[in-house]
C-alpha positions as CSV (number, residue, x, y, z in Angstrom):
1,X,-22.9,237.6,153.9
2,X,-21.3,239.1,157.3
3,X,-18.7,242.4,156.1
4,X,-15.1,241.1,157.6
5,X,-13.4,243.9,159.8
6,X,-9.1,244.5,159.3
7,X,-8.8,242.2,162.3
8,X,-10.7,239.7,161.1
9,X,-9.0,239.8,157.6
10,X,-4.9,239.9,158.8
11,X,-6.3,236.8,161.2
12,X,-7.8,234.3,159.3
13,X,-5.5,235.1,156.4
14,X,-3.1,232.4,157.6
15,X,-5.7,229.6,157.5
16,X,-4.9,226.7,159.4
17,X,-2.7,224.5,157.4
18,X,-4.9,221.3,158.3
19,X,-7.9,223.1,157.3
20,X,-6.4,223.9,153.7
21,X,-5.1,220.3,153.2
22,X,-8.6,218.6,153.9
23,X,-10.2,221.1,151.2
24,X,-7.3,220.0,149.1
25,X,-8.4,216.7,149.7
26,X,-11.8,217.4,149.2
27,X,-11.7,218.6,146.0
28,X,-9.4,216.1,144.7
29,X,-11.9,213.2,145.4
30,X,-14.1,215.1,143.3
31,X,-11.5,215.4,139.9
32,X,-10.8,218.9,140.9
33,X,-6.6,218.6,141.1
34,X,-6.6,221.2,144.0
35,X,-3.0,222.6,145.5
36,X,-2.3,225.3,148.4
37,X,-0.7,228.1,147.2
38,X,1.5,228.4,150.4
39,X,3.1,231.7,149.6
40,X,-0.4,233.0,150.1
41,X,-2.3,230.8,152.1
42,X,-4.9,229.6,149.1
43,X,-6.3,227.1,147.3
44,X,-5.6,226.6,143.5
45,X,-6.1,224.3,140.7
46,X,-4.1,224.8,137.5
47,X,-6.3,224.2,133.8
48,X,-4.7,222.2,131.8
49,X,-6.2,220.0,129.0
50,X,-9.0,218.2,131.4
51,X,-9.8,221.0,133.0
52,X,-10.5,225.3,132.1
53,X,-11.9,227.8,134.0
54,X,-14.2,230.1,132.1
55,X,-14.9,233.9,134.0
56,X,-17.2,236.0,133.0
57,X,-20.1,238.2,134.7
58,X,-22.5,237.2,137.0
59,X,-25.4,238.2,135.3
60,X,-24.2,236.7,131.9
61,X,-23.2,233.4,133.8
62,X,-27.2,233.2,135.3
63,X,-28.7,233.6,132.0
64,X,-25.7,230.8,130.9
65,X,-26.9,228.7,133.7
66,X,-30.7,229.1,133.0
67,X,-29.9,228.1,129.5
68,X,-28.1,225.1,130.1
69,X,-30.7,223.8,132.4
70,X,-33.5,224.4,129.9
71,X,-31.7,222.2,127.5
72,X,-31.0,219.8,131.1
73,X,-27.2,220.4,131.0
74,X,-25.9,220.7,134.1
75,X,-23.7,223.6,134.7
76,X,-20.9,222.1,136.8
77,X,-18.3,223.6,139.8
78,X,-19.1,227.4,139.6
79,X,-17.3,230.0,141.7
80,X,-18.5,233.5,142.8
81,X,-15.8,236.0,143.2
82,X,-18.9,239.0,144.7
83,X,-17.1,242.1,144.8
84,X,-15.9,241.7,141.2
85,X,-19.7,240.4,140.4
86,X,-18.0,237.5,138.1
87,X,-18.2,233.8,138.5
88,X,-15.7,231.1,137.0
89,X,-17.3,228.4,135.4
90,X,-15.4,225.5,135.5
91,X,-15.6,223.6,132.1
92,X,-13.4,220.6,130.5
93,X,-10.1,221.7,128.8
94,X,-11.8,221.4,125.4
95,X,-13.0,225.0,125.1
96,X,-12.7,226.7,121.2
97,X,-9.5,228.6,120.9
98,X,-9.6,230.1,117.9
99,X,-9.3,233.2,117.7
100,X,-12.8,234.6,116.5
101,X,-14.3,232.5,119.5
102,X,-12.2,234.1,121.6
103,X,-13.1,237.7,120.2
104,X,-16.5,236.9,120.9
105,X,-16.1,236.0,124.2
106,X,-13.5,238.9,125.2
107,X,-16.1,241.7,123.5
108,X,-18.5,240.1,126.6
109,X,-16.4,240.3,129.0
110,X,-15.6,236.3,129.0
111,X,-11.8,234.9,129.5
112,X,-11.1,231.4,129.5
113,X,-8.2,230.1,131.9
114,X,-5.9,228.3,129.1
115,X,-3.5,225.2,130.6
116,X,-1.0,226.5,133.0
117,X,-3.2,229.6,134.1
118,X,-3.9,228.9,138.4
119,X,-7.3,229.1,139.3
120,X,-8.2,230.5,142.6
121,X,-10.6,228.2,144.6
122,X,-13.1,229.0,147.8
123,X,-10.9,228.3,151.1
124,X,-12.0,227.4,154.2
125,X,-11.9,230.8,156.1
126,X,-14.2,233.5,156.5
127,X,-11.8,235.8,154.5
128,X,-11.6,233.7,151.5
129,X,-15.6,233.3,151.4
130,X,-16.0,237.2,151.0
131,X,-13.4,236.6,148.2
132,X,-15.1,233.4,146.4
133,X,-17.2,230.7,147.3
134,X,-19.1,228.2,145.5
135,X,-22.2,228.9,143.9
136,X,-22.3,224.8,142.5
137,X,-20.5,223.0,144.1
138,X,-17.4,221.1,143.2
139,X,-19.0,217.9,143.6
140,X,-20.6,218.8,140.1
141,X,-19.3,217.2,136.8
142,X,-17.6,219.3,134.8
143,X,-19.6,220.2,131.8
144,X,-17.9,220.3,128.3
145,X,-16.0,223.5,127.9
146,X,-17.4,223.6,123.9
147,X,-21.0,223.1,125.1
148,X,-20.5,226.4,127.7
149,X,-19.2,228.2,124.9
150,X,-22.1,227.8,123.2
151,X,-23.9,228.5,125.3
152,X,-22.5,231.9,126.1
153,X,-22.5,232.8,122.8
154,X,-26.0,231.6,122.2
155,X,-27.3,233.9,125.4
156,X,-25.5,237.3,123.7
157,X,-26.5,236.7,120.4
158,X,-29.3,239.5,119.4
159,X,-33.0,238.1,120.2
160,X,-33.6,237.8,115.9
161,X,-30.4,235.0,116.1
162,X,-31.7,232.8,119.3
């Protein structure tokens, strides 16, 4: 990945509005309910009960991913976010809530994007792709939020539980 300079940044900030709306457009063909942010010049979905976003770090994620594929789940739309070393799993709106899931998950550095939370999403600029860009892409079903949590939880339990 190419290092972006000030210039470059302040520049390609205001992405071309045509650009944004055909990723919009994009991702909405494939069940991701995409809108530009145009205060900031982004791309955003918002969860809500079809769809969550689940962050958590990278190196957790790729042991969540390797999981799920040994069992031949497919992991669905993932986003990188690199200098924060986290990716965003996006799930189905049926991840657990409770409150001792959700303990879990925080104590491993997990947070789920409950309905109404906006979701950033990779835009089509060479800023934005330093910021986040897709690690599967969004043409991937979404996998069941319960199953991911599962999952998760199954890949941070001690080695005796697994």
């Amino acid at each position: 990945m190419t290092s972006v300079s000030a210039d470059t940044q302040q520049s390609s900030s205001a992405a071309p509005e045509e650009a944004l709306r055909a990723h919009c457009e994009f991702y909405r063909a494939h069940g991701i309910d995409a809108h530009v942010q145009e205060d900031l010049r982004r791309l955003i979905v918002v969860a809500n009960s079809r769809l969550a976003g689940m962050t958590l770090p990278a190196e957790l994620a790729t042991r969540v991913r390797d999981h799920l594929h040994a069992k031949q789940i497919g992991l669905g739309p993932v986003i990188s976010h690199p200098r924060s070393r986290r990716w965003t799993l996006l799930v189905t709106g049926n991840a657990p809530t409770d409150r001792v899931t959700c303990a879990q998950l925080f104590r491993h550095q997990v947070s789920l994007s409950r309905s109404g939370t906006q979701i950033a999403l990779p835009a089509p600029t060479e800023w934005h792709e330093n910021l986040r860009y897709w690690v599967e892409p969004p043409t991937a079903k979404l996998p069941s939020g319960a199953i991911v949590t599962r999952a998760i939880l199954d890949c941070v339990a001690p080695a005796s539980k697994q």
